[in-house]
mmCIF entry with sequence, helices, sheets and N, C-alpha, C, O atoms, coordinates in Angstrom:
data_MODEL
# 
_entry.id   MODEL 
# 
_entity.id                         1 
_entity.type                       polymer 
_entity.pdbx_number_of_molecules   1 
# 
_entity_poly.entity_id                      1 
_entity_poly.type                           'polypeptide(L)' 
_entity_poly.nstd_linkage                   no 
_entity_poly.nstd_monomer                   no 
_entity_poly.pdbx_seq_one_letter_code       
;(UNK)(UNK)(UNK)(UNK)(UNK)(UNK)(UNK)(UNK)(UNK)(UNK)(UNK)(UNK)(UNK)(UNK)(UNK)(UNK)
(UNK)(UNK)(UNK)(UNK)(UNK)(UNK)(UNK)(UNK)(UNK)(UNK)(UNK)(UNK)(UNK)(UNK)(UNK)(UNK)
(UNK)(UNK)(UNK)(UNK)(UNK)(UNK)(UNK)(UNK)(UNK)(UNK)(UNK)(UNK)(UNK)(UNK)(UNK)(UNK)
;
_entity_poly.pdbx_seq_one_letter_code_can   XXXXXXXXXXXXXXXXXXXXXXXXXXXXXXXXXXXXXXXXXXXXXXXX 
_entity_poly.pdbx_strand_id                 A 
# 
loop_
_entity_poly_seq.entity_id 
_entity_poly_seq.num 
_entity_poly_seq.mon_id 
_entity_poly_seq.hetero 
1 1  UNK n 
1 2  UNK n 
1 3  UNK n 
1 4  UNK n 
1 5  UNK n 
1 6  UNK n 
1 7  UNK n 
1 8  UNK n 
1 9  UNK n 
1 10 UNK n 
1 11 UNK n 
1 12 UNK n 
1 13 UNK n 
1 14 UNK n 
1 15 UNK n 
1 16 UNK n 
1 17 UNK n 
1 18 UNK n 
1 19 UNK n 
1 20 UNK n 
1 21 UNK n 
1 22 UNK n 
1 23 UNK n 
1 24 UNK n 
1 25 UNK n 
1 26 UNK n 
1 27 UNK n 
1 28 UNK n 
1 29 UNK n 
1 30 UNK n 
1 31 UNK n 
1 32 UNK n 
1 33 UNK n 
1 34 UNK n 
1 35 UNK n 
1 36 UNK n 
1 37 UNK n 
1 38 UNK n 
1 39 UNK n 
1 40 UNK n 
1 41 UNK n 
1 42 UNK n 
1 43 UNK n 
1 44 UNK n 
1 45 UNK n 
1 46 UNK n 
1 47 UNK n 
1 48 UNK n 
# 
_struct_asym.id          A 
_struct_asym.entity_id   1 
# 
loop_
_struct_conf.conf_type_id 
_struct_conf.id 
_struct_conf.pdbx_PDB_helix_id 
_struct_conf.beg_label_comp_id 
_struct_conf.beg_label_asym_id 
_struct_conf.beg_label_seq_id 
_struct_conf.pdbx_beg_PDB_ins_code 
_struct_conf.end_label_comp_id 
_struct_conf.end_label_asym_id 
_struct_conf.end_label_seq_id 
_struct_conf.pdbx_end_PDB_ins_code 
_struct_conf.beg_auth_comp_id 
_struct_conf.beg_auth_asym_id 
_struct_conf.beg_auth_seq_id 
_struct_conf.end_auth_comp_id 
_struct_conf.end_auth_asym_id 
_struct_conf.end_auth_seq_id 
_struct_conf.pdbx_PDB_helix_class 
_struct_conf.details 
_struct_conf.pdbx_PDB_helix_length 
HELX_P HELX_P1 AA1 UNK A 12 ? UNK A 18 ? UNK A 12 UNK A 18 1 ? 7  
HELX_P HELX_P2 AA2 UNK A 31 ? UNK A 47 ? UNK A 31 UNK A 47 1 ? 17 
# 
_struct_conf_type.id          HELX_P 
_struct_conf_type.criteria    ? 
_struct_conf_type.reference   ? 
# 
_struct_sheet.id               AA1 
_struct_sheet.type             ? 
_struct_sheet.number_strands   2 
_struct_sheet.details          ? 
# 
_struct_sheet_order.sheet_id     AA1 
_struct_sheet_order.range_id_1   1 
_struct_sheet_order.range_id_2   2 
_struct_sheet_order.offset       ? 
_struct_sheet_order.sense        parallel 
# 
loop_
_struct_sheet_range.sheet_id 
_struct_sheet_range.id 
_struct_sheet_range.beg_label_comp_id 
_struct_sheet_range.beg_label_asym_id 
_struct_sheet_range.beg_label_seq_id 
_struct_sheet_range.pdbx_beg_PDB_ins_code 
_struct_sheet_range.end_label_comp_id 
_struct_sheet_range.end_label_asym_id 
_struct_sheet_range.end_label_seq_id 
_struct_sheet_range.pdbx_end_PDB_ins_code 
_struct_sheet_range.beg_auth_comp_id 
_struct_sheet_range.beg_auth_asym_id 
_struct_sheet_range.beg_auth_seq_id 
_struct_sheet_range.end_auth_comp_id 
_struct_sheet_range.end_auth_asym_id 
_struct_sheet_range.end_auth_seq_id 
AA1 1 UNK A 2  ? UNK A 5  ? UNK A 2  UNK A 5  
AA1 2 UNK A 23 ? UNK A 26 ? UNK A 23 UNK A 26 
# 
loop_
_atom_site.group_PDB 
_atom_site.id 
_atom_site.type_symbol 
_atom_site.label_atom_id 
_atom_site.label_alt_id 
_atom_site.label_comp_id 
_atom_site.label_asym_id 
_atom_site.label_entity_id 
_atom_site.label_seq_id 
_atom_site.pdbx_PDB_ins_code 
_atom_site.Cartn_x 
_atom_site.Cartn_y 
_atom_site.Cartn_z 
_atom_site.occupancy 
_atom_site.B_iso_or_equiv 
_atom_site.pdbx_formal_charge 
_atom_site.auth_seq_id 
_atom_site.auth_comp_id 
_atom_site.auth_asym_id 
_atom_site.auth_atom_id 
_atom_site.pdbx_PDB_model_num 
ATOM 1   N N  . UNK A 1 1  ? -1.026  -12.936 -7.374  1.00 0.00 ? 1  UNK A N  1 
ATOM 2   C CA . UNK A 1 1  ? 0.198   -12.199 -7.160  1.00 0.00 ? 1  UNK A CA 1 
ATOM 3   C C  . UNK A 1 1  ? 1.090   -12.396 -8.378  1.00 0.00 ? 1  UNK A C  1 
ATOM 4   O O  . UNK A 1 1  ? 1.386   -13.553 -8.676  1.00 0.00 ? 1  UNK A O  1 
ATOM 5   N N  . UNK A 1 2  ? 1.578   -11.324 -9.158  1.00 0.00 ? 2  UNK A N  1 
ATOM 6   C CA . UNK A 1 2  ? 2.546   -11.748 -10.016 1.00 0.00 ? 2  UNK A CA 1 
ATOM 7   C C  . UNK A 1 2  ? 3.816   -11.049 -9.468  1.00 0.00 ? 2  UNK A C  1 
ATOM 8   O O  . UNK A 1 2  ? 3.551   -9.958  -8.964  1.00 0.00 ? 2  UNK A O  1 
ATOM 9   N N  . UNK A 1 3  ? 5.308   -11.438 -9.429  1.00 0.00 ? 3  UNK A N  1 
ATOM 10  C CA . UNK A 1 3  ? 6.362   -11.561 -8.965  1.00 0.00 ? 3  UNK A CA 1 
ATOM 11  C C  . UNK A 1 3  ? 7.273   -11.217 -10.359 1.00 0.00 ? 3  UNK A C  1 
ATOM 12  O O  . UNK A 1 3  ? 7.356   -11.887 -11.388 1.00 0.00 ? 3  UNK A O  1 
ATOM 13  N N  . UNK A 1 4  ? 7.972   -9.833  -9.991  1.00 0.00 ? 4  UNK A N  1 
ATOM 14  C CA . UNK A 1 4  ? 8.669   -9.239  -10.985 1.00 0.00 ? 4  UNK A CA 1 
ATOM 15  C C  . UNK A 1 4  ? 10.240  -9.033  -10.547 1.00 0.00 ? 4  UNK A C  1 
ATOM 16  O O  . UNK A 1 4  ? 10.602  -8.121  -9.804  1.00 0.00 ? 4  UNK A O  1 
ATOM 17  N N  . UNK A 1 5  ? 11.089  -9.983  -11.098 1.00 0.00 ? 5  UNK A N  1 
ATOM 18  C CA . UNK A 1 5  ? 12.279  -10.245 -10.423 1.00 0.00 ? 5  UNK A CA 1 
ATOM 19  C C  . UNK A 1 5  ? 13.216  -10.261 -11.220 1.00 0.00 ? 5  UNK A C  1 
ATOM 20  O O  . UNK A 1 5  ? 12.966  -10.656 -12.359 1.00 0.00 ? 5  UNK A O  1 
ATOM 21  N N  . UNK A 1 6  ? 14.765  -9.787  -10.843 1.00 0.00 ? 6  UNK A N  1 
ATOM 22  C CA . UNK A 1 6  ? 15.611  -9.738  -11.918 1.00 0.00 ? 6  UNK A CA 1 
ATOM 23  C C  . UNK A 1 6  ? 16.554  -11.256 -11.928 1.00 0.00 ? 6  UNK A C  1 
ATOM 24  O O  . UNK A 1 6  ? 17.443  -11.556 -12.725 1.00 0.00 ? 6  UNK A O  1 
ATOM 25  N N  . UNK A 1 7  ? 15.986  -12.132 -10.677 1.00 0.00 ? 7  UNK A N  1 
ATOM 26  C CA . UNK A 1 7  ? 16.823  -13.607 -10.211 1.00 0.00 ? 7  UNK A CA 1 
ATOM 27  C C  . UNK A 1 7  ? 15.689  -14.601 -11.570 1.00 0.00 ? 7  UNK A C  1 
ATOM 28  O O  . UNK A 1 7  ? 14.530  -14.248 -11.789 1.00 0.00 ? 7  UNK A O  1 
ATOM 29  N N  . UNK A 1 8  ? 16.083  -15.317 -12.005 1.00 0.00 ? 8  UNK A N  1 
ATOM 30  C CA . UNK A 1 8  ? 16.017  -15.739 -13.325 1.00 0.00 ? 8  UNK A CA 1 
ATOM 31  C C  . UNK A 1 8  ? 16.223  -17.493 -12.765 1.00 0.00 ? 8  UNK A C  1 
ATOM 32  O O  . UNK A 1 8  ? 15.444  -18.294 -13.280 1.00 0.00 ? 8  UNK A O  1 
ATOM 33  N N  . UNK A 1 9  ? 17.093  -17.959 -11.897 1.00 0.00 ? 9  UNK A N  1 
ATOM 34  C CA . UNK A 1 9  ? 17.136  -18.861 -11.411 1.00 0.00 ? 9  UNK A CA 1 
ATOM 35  C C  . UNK A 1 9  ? 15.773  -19.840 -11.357 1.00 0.00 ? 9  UNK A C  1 
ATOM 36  O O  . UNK A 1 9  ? 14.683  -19.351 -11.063 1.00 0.00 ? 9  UNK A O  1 
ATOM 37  N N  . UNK A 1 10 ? 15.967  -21.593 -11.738 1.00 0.00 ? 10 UNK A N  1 
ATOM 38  C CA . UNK A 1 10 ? 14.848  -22.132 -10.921 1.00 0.00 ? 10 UNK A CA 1 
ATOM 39  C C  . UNK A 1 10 ? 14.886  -22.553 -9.909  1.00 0.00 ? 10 UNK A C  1 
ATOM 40  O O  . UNK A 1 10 ? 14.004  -23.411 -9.931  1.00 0.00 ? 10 UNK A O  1 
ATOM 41  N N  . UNK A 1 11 ? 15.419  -22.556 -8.742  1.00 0.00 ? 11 UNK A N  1 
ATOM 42  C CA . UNK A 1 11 ? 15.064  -21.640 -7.393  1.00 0.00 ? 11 UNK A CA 1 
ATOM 43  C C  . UNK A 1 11 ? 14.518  -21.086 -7.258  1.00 0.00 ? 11 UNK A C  1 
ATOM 44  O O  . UNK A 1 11 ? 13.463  -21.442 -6.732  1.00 0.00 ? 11 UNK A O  1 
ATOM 45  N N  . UNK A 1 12 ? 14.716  -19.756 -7.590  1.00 0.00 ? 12 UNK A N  1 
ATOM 46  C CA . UNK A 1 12 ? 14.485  -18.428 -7.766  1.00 0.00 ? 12 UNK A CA 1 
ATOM 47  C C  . UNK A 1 12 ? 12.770  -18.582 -7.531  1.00 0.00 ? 12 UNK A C  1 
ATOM 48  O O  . UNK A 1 12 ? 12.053  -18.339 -6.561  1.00 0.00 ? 12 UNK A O  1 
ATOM 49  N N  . UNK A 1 13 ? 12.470  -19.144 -9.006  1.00 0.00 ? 13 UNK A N  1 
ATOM 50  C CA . UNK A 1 13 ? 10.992  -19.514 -9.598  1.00 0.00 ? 13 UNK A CA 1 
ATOM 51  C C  . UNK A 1 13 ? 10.496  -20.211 -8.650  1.00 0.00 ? 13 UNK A C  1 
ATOM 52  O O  . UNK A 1 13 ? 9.374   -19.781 -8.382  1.00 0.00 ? 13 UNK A O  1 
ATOM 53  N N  . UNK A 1 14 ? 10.793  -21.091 -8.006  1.00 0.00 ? 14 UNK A N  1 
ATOM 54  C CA . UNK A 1 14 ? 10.221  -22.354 -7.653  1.00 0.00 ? 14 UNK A CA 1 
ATOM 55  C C  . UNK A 1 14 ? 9.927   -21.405 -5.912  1.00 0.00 ? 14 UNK A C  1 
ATOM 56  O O  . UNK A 1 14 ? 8.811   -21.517 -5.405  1.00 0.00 ? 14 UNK A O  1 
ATOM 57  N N  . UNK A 1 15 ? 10.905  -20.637 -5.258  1.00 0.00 ? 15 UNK A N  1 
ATOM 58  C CA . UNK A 1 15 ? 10.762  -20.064 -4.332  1.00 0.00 ? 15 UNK A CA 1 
ATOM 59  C C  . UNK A 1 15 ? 9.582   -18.898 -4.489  1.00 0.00 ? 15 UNK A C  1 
ATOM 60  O O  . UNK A 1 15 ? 8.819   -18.626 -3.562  1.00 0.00 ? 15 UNK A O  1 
ATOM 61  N N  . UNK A 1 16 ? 9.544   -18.350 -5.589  1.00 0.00 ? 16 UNK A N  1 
ATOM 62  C CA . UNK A 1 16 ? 8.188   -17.434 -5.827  1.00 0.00 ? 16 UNK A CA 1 
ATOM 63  C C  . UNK A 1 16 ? 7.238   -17.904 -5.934  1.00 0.00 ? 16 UNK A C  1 
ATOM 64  O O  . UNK A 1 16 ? 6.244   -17.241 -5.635  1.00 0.00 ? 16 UNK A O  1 
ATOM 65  N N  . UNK A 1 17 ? 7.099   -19.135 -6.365  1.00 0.00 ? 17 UNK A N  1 
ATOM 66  C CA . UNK A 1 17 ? 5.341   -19.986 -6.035  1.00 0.00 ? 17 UNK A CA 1 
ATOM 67  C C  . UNK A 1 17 ? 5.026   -20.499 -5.175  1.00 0.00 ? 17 UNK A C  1 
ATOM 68  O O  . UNK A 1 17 ? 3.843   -20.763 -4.960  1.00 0.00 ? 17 UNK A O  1 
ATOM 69  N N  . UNK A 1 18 ? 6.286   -20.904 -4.165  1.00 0.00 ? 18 UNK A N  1 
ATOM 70  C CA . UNK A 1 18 ? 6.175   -21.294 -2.706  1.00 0.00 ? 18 UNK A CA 1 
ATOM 71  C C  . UNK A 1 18 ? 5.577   -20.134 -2.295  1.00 0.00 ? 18 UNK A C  1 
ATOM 72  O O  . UNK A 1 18 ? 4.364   -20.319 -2.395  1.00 0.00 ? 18 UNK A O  1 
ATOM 73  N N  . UNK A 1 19 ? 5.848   -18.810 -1.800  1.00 0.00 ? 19 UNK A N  1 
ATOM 74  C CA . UNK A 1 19 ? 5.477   -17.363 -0.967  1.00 0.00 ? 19 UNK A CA 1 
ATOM 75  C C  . UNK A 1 19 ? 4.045   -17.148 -2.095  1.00 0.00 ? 19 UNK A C  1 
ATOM 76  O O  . UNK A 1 19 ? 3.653   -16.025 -1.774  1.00 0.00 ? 19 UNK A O  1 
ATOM 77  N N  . UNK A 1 20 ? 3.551   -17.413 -2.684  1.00 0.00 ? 20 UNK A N  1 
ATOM 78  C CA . UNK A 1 20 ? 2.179   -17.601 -3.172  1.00 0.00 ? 20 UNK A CA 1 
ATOM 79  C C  . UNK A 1 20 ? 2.222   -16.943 -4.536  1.00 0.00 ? 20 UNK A C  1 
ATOM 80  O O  . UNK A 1 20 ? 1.101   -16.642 -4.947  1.00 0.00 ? 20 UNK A O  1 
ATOM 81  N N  . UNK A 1 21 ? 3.493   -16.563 -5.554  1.00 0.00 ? 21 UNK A N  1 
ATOM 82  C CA . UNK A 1 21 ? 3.420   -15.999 -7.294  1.00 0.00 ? 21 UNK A CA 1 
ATOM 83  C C  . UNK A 1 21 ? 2.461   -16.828 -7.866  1.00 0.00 ? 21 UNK A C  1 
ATOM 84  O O  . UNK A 1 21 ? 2.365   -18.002 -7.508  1.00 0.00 ? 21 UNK A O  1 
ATOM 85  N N  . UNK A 1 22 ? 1.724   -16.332 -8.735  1.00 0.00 ? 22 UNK A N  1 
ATOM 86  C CA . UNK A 1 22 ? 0.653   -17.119 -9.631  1.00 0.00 ? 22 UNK A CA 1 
ATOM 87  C C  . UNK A 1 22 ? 2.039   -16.515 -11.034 1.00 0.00 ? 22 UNK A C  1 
ATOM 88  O O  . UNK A 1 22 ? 2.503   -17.321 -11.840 1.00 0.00 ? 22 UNK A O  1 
ATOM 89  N N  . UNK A 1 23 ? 2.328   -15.462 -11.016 1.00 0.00 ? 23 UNK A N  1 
ATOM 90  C CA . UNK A 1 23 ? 3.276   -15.361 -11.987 1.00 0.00 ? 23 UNK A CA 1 
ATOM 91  C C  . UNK A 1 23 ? 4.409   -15.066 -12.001 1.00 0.00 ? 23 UNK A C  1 
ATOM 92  O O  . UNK A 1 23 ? 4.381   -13.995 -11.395 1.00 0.00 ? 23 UNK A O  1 
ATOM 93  N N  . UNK A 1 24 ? 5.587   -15.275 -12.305 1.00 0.00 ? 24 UNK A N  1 
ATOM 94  C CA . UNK A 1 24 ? 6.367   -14.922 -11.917 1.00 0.00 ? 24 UNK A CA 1 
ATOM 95  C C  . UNK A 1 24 ? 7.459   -14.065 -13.350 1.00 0.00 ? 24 UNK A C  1 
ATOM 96  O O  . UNK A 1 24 ? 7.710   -15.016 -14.090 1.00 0.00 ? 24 UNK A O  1 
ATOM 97  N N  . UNK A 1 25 ? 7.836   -13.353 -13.695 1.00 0.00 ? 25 UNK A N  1 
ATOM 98  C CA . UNK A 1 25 ? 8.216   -12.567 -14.636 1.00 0.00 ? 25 UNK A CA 1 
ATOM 99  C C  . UNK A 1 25 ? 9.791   -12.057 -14.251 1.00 0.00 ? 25 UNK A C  1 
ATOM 100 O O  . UNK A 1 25 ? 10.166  -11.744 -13.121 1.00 0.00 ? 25 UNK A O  1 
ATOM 101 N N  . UNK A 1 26 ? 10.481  -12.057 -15.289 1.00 0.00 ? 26 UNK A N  1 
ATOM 102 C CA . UNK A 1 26 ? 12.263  -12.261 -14.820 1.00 0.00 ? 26 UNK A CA 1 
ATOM 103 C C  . UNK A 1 26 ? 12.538  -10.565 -16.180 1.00 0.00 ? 26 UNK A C  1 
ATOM 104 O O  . UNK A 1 26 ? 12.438  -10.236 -17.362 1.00 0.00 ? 26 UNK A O  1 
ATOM 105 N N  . UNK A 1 27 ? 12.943  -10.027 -14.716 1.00 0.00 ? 27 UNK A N  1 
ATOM 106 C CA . UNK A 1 27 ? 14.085  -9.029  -15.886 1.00 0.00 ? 27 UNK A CA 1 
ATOM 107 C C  . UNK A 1 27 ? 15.102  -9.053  -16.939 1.00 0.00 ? 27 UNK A C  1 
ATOM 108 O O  . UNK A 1 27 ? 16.248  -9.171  -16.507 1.00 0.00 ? 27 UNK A O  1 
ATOM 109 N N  . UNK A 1 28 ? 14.999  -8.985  -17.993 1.00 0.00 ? 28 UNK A N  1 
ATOM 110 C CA . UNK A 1 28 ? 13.801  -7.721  -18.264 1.00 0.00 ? 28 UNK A CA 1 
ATOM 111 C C  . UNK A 1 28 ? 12.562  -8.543  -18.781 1.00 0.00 ? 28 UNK A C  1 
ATOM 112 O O  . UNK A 1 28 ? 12.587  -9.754  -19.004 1.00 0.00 ? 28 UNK A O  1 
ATOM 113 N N  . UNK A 1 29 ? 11.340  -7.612  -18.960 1.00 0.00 ? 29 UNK A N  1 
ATOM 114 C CA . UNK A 1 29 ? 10.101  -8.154  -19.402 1.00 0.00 ? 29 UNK A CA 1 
ATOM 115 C C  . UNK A 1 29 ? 9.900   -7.432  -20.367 1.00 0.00 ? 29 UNK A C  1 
ATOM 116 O O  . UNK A 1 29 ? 10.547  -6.385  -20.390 1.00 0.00 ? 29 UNK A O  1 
ATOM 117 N N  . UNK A 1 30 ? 8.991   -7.701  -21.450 1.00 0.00 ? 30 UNK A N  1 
ATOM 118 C CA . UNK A 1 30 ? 8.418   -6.861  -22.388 1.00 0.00 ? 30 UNK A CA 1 
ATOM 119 C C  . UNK A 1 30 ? 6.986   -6.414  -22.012 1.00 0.00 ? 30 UNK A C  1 
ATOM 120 O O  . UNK A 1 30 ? 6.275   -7.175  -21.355 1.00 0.00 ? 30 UNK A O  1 
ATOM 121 N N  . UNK A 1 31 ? 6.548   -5.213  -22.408 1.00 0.00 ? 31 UNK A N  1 
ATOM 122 C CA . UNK A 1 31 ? 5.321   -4.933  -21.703 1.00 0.00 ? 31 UNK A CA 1 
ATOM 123 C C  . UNK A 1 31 ? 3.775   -5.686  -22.048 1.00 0.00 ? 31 UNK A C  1 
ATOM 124 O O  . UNK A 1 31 ? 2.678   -5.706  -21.490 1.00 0.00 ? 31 UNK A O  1 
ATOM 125 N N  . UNK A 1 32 ? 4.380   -6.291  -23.320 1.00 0.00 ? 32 UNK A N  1 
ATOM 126 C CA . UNK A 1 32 ? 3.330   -7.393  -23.435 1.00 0.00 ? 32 UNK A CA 1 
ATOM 127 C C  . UNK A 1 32 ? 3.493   -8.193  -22.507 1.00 0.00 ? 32 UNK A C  1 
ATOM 128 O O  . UNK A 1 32 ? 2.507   -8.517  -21.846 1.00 0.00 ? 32 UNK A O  1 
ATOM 129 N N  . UNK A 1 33 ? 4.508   -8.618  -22.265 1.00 0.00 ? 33 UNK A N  1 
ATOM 130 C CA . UNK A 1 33 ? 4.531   -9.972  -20.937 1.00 0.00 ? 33 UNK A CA 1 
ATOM 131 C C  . UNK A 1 33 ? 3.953   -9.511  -19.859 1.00 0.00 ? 33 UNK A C  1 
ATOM 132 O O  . UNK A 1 33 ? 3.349   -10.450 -19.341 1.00 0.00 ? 33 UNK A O  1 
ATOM 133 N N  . UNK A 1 34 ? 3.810   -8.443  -19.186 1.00 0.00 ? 34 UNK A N  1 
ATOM 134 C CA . UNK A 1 34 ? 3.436   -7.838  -18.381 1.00 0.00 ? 34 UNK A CA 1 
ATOM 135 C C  . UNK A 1 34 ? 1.894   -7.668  -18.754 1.00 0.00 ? 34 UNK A C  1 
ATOM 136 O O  . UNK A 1 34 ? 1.135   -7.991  -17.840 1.00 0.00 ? 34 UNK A O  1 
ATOM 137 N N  . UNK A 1 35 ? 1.443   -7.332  -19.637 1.00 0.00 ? 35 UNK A N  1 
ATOM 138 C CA . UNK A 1 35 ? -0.463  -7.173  -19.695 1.00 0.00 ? 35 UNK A CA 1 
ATOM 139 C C  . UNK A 1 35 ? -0.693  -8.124  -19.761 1.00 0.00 ? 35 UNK A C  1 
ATOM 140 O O  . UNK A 1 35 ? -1.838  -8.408  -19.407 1.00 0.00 ? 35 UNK A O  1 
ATOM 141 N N  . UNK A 1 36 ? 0.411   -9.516  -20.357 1.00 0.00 ? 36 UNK A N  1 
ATOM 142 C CA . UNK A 1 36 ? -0.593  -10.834 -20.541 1.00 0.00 ? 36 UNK A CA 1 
ATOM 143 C C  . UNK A 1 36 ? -1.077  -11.323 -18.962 1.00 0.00 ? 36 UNK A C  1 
ATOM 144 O O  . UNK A 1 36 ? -2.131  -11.836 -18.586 1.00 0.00 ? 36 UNK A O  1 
ATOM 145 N N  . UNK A 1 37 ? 0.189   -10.926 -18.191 1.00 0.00 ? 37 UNK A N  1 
ATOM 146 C CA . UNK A 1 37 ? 0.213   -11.572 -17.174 1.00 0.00 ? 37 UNK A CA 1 
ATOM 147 C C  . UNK A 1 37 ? -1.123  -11.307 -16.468 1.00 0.00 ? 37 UNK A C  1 
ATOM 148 O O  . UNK A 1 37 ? -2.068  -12.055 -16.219 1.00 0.00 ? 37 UNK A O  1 
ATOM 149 N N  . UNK A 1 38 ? -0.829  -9.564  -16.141 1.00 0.00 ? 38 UNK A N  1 
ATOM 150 C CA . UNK A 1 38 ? -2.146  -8.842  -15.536 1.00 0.00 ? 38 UNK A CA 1 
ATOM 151 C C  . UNK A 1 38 ? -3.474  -9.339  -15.944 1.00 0.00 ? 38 UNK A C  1 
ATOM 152 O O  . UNK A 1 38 ? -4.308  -9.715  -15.121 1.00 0.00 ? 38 UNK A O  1 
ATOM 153 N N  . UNK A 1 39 ? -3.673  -9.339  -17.253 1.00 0.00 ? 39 UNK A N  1 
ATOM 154 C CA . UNK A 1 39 ? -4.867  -9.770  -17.818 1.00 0.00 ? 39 UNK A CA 1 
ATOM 155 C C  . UNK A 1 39 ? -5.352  -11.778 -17.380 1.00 0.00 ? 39 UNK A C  1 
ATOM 156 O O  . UNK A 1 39 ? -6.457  -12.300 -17.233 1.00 0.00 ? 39 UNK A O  1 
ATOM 157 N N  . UNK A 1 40 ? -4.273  -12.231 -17.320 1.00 0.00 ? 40 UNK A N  1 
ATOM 158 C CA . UNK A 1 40 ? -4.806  -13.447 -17.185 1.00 0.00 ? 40 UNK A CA 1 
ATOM 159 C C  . UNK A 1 40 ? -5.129  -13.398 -15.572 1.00 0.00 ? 40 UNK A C  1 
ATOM 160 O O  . UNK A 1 40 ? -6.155  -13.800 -15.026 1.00 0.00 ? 40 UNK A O  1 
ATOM 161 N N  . UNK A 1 41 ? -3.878  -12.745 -14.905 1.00 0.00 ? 41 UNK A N  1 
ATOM 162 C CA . UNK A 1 41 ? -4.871  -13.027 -13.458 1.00 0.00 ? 41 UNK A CA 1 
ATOM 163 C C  . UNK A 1 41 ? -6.244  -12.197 -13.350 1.00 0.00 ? 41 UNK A C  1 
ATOM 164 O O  . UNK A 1 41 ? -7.238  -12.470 -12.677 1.00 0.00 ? 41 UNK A O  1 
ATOM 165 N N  . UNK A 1 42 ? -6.067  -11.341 -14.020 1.00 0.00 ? 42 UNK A N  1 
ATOM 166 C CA . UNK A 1 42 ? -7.699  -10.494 -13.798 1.00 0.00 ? 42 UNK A CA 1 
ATOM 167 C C  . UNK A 1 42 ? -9.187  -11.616 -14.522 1.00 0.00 ? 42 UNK A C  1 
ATOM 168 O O  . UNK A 1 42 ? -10.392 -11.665 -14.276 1.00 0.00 ? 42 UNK A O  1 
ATOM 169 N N  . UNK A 1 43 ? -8.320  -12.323 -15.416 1.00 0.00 ? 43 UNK A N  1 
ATOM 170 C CA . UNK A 1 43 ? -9.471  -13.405 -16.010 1.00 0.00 ? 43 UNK A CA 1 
ATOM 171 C C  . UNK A 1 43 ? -9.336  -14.445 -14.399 1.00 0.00 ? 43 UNK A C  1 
ATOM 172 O O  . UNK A 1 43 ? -10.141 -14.102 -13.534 1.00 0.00 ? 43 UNK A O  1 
ATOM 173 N N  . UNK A 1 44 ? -8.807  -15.103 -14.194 1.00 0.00 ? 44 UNK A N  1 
ATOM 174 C CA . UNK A 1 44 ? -8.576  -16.178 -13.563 1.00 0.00 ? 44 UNK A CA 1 
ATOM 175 C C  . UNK A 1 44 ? -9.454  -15.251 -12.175 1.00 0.00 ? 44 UNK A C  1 
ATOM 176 O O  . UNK A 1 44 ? -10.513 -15.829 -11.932 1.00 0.00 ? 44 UNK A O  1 
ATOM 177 N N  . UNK A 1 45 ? -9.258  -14.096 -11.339 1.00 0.00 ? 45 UNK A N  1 
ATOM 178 C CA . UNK A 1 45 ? -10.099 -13.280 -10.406 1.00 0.00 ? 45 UNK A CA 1 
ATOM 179 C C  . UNK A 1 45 ? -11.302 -13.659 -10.780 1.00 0.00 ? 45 UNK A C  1 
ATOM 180 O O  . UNK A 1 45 ? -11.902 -14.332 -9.941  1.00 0.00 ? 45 UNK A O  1 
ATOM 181 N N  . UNK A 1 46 ? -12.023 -13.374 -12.084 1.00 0.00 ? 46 UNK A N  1 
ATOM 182 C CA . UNK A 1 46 ? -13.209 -13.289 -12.322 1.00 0.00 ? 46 UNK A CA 1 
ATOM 183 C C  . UNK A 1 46 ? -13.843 -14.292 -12.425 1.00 0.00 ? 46 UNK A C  1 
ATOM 184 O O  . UNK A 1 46 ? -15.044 -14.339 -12.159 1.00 0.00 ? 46 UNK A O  1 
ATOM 185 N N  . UNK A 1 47 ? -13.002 -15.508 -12.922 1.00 0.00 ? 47 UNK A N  1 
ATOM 186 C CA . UNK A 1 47 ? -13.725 -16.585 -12.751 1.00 0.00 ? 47 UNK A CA 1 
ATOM 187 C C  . UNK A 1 47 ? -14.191 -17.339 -11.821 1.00 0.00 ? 47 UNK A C  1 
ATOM 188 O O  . UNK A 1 47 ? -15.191 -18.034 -12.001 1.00 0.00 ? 47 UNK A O  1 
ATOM 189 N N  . UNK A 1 48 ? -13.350 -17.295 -10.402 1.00 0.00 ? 48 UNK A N  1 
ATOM 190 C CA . UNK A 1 48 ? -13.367 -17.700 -9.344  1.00 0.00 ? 48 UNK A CA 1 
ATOM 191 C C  . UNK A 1 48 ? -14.800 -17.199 -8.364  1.00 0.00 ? 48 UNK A C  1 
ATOM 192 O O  . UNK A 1 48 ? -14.917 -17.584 -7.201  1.00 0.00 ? 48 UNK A O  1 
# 
């Protein structure tokens, strides 16, 4: 699950890996931050 949020807080963070974020990404993002993310969970899927 990656978690795309404009709360920036560590709370915030720490509450998105509690409800199950593998990533969690804070507004704004750059769209590289966004493929790295995708791409690593799609690696981390495949490996499993």
């Amino acid at each position: 699950v990656i978690m795309l949020s404009s709360k920036d807080g560590i709370f915030d963070r720490a509450r998105g890996r509690i409800v199950g974020s593998e990533q969690y990404l804070t507004k704004p993002f750059t769209k590289e931050e966004l493929i790295t993310a995708i791409s690593n969970q799609v690696n981390f899927e495949n490996t499993t």
